[in-house]
C-alpha positions in Angstrom: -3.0 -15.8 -33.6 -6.1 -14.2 -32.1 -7.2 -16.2 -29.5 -10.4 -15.2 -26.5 -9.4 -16.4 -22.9 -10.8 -16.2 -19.6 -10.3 -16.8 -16.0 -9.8 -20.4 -16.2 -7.0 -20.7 -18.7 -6.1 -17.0 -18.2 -2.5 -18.7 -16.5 -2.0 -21.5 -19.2 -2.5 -19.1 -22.3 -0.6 -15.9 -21.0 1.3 -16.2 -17.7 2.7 -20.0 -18.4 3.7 -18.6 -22.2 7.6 -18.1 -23.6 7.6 -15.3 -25.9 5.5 -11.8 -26.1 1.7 -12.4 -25.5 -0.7 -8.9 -26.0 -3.9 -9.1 -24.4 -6.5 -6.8 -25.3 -9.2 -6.1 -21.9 -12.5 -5.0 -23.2 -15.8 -4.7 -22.9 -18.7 -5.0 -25.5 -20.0 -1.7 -24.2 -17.2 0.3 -24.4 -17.1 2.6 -27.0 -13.4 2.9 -28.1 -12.6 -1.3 -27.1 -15.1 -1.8 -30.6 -12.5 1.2 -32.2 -9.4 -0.9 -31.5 -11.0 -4.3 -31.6 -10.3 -4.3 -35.7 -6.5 -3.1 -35.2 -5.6 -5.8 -32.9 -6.7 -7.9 -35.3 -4.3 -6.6 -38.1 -1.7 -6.9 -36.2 -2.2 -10.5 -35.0 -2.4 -11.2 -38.9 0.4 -8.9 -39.1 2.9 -9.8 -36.6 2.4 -13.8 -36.7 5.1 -14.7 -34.2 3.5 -12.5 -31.3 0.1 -14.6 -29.4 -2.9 -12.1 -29.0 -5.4 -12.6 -26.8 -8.6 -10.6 -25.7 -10.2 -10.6 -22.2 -13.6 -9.8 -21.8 -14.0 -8.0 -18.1 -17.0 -8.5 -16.9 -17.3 -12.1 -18.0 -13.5 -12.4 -16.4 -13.6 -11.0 -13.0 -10.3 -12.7 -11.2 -8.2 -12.2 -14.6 -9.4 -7.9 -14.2 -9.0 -7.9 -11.0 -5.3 -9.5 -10.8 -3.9 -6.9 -13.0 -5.5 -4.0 -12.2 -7.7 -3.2 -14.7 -9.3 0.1 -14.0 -10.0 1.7 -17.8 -10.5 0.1 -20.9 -9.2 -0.5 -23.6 -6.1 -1.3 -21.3 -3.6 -3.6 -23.7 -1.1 -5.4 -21.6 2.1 -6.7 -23.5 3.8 -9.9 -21.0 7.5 -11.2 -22.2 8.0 -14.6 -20.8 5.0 -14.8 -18.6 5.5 -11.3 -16.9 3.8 -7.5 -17.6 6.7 -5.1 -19.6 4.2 -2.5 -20.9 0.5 -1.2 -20.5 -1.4 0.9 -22.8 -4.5 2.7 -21.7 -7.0 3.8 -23.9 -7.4 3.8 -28.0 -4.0 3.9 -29.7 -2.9 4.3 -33.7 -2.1 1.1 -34.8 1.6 2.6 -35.6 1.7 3.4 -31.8 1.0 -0.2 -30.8 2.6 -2.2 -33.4 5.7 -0.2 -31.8 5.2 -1.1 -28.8 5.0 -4.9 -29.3 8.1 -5.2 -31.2 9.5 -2.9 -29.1 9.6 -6.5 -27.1 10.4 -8.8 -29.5 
């Protein structure tokens, strides 16, 4: 599940949820968020049982500015409502797909 959330239900859809969430921050002018935009969505087809969720920055300033978000791509993976990993920049998909089970 592949699912675009914002500051107002940024809490409901991610913070609020049981279970391993991934949320892609990106921008649509950032050059290597469009590189990674197509693997996150292989692996929410792939890994059914894990919510993804992308966050659009500059439309989402409180949601940015909450967790930090200084460089993007930045993929945040949240267990049970809270951060347990970060990943900075473009990543091989075998690289992230680790990662999030990693949490599972």
């Amino acid at each position: 599940m592949l699912l675009h959330v914002g500051d107002n239900d940024f809490a409901a859809q991610i913070e609020n949820e049981k279970g391993v969430v991934v949320v892609d921050f990106w921008a649509t002018w950032c050059g290597p968020c469009k590189m990674i935009a197509p693997i996150i969505e292989q692996l929410a087809n792939e890994i059914p049982e894990v919510k993804f969720a992308k966050v659009e920055v500059d439309e989402n300033p409180s949601a940015t500015s909450k967790y930090r978000i200084s460089s993007i791509p930045t993929i945040m993976i949240f267990k049970d409502g809270a951060v347990v990993e970060t990943v900075v920049g473009f990543r091989p998909k075998q690289e992230l797909e680790q990662a999030i089970r990693n949490h599972m």
